[in-house]
N, C-alpha and C positions, 0 to 999 in steps of 0.2 A: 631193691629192684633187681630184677634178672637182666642178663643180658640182652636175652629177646626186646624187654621193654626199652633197654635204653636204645638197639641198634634201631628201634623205630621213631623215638624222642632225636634222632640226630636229624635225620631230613627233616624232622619236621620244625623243629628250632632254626636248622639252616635256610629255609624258607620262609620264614618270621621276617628274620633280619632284613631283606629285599624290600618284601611288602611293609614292613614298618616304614622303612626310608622313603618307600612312595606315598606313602600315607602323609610323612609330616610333611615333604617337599610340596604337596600339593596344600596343604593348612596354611605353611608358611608364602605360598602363593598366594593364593585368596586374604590372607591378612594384606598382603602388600599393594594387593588392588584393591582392597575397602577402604587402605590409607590412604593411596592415591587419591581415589575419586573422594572422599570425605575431606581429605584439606589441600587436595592438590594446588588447585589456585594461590598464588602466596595474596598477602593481601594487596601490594601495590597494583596485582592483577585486577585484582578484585574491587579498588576505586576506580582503576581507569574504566573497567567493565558499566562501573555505575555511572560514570560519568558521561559518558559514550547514552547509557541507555536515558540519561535527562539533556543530553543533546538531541537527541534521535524524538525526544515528546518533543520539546519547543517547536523543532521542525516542522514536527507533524501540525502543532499548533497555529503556527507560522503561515503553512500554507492552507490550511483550512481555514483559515481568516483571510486570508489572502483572494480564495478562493468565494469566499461567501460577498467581499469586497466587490470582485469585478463582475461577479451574477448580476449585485444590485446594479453596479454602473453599465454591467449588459444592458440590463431592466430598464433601467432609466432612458437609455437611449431608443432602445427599442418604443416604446412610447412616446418619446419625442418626434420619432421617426411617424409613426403610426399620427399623432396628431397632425404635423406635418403634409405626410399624404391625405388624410381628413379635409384639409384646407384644400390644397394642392386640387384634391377631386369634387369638393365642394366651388371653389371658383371656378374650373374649367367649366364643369357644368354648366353653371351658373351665365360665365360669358358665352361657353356654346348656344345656351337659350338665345342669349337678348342677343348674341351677333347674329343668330339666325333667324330669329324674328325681324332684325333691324337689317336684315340683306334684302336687299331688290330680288325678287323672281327670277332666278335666272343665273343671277352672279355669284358666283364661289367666292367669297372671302379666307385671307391667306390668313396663319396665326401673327397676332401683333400688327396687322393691317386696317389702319381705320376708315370708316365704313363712310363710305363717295371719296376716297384717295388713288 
């Protein structure tokens, strides 16, 4: 080799060195975050996480039973309710009729007032 060639092999050799060291630094980063994230959690992390998440079902189970429970006892009431007033509106009627039929011309009869009192 002539001089010429080597005085031009030195920069460029000395510029190697820089960019290689940034080259591995950055390989040897991304290695240590794919460790990270692949087995970061240890495992005690890692049951209570599960345990956590088959508490968090039950819950959900829990109250969606819970839930589907007080609809029907809604339900149920609301129908009681609903027969209830059925009756309720079925009798008033009913004695509305015959107390108004059974009043004298003239006389207003009061609720619960029986009729010549």
């Amino acid at each position: 080799m002539d001089p010429e060639q080597i005085a031009l092999l030195i920069p460029i050799v000395a510029l190697c060195i820089p960019i290689s060291a940034i080259v591995t630094s950055h390989l040897r980063k991304m290695a240590e975050i794919k460790a990270r994230v692949a087995g970061g959690l240890s495992r005690e992390v890692r049951e209570e996480l599960n345990e956590i998440k088959s508490q968090l079902a039950n819950l959900r189970d829990t109250t969606t039973k819970f839930d589907m429970t007080f609809d029907a006892a809604l339900s149920r009431i609301e129908e009681r309710v609903d027969r209830m007033e059925d009756r309720q509106g079925t009798s008033a009627a009913a004695s509305a009729n015959s107390t108004a039929a059974a009043a004298p011309a003239g006389e207003t009869l009061l609720v619960g007032q029986r009729i010549g009192s």
